[in-house]
Structure formats: structure tokens, C-alpha cells
C-alpha positions as a printed NumPy array, in Angstrom:
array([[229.372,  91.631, 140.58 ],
       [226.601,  89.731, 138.473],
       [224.325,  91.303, 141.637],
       [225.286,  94.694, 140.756],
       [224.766,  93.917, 136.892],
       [221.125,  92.468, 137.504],
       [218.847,  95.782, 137.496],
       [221.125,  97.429, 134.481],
       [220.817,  94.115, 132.495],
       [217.299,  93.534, 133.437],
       [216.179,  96.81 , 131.502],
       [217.85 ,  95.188, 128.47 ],
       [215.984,  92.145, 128.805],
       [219.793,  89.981, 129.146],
       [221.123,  87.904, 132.037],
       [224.748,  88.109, 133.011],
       [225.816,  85.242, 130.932],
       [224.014,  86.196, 127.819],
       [225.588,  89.723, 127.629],
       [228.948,  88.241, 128.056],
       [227.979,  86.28 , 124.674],
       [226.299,  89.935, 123.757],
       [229.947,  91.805, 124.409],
       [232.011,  88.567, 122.838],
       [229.656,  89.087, 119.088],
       [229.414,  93.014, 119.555],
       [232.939,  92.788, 119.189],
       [233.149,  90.034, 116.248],
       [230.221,  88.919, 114.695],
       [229.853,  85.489, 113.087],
       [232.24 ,  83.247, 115.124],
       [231.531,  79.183, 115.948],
       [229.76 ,  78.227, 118.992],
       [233.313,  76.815, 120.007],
       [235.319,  80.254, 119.804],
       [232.586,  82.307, 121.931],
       [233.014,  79.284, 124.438],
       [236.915,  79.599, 124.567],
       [236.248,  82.916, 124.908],
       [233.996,  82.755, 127.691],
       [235.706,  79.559, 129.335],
       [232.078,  78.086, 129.019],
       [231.43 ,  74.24 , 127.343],
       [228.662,  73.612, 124.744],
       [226.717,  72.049, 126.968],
       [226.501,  75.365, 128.999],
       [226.262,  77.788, 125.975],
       [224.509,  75.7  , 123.544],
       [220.744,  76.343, 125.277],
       [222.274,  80.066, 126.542],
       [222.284,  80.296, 122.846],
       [218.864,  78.71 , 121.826],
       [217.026,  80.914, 124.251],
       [218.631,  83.718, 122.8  ],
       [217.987,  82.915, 119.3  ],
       [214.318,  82.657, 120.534],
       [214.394,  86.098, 121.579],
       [215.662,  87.417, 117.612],
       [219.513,  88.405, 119.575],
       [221.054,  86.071, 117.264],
       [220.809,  83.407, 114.719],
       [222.338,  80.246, 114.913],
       [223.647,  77.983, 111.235],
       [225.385,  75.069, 110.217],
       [229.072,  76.516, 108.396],
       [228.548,  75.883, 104.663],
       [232.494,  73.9  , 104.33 ],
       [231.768,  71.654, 107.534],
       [228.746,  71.138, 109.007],
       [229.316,  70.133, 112.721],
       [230.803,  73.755, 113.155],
       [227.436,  75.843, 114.145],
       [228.232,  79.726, 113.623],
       [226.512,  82.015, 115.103],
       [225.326,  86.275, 114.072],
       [223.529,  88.926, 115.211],
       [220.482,  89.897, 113.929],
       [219.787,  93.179, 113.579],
       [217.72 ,  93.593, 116.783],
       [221.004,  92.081, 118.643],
       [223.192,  94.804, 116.814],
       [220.845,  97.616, 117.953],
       [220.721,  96.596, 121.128],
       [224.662,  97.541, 121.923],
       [223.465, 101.495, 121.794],
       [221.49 , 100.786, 124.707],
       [223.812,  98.731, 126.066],
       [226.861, 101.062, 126.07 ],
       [225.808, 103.104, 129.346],
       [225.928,  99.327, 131.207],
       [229.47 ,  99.54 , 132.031],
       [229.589, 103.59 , 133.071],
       [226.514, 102.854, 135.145],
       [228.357,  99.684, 136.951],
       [231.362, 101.999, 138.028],
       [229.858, 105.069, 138.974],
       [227.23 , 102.262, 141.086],
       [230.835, 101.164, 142.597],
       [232.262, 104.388, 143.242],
       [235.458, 103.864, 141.903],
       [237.283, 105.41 , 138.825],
       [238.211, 104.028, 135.516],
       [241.498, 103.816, 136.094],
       [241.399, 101.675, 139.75 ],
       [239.675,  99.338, 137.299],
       [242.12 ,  99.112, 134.554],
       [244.492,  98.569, 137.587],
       [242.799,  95.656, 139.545],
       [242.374,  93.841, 135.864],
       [246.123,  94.404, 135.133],
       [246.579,  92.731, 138.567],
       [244.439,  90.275, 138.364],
       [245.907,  89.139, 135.044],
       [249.159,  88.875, 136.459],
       [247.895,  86.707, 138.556],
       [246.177,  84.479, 136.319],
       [249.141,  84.43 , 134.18 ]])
């Protein structure tokens, strides 16, 4: 899958991991380094430079929470918000690349959860 993502993401300047982090903020902004990590199943130590390099590249900003300091939140900036409008064709592009419909997908997931379960 991440093979398929590659040339789509590539145009957007992301890797696979960092528009996972892209989707997880697009759709709530401002959570803790620890919630996009249970949300991603990924440690700190994994996100933590994922996160760095993309603050270096003005997708998001990174501060200390005012009521406890070990708890590191992290935004968009308003370059990272723009960039979902370009990024909203990713997902149409991936199935159409896959040639199969929208609703084979909705039923592999619902399997696949069921399995996870």
C-alpha cells in the first residue's frame, strides 16, 4: 500500500507516516504527542523526530501544555491546514489506481476490524 501511496504523497512533499499524522490533526487539531501516537499505534521515540522534521518543514508546531509541562501538544500551522485541499484527491486517486470501488473498501475494513477485534 505505502508503494502505491509514494508518487501521490511525493507531490505533497509527505511520506506515508507523516500524512497519517497529517489525516490524525486534519481531523483534530491541537492534541498531545501521546494521543496522535495511540492513535497511530506509534511510540515517542518513533513520532517524536517524525514530528521535528515536520515542524521543520512549517506542517506543524510543536509546545509545552501551559497546566503541565511534560505534555508537548502539537497544531497545524496554517501551511499544514492548506495543505488538506490538495490532499483530498490522495485517497480517490489510491482507489481508482486499485481498481476497486468505494464500497469493496468499506467492506474489507469492516472485515478486517472484525478481525482485529
Amino acid at each position: 500500500m505505502m508503494k502505491m501511496y509514494r508518487p501521490m504523497l511525493a507531490e505533497l512533499n509527505l511520506t506515508y507516516p507523516q500524512y497519517l499524522v497529517m489525516l490524525v490533526l486534519w481531523e483534530e487539531d491541537g492534541l498531545s504527542v501521546s494521543e496522535i501516537g495511540e492513535r497511530l499505534s506509534l511510540d515517542s521515540g518513533t513520532l517524536t523526530p517524525l514530528l521535528k522534521r515536520m515542524q521543520t518543514a512549517n506542517l506543524l508546531e510543536r509546545k509545552r501544555a501551559k497546566d503541565d509541562e511534560r505534555v508537548v501538544i502539537v497544531q497545524l500551522t496554517s501551511f499544514g491546514k492548506k495543505m488538506q485541499t490538495k490532499a483530498r484527491s490522495v485517497p480517490e486517486k489510491l482507489f481508482c489506481q486499485m481498481g476497486i470501488s468505494i464500497s469493496e473498501i468499506v467492506s474489507l475494513k469492516s472485515t478486517l476490524d472484525r478481525l482485529g477485534a
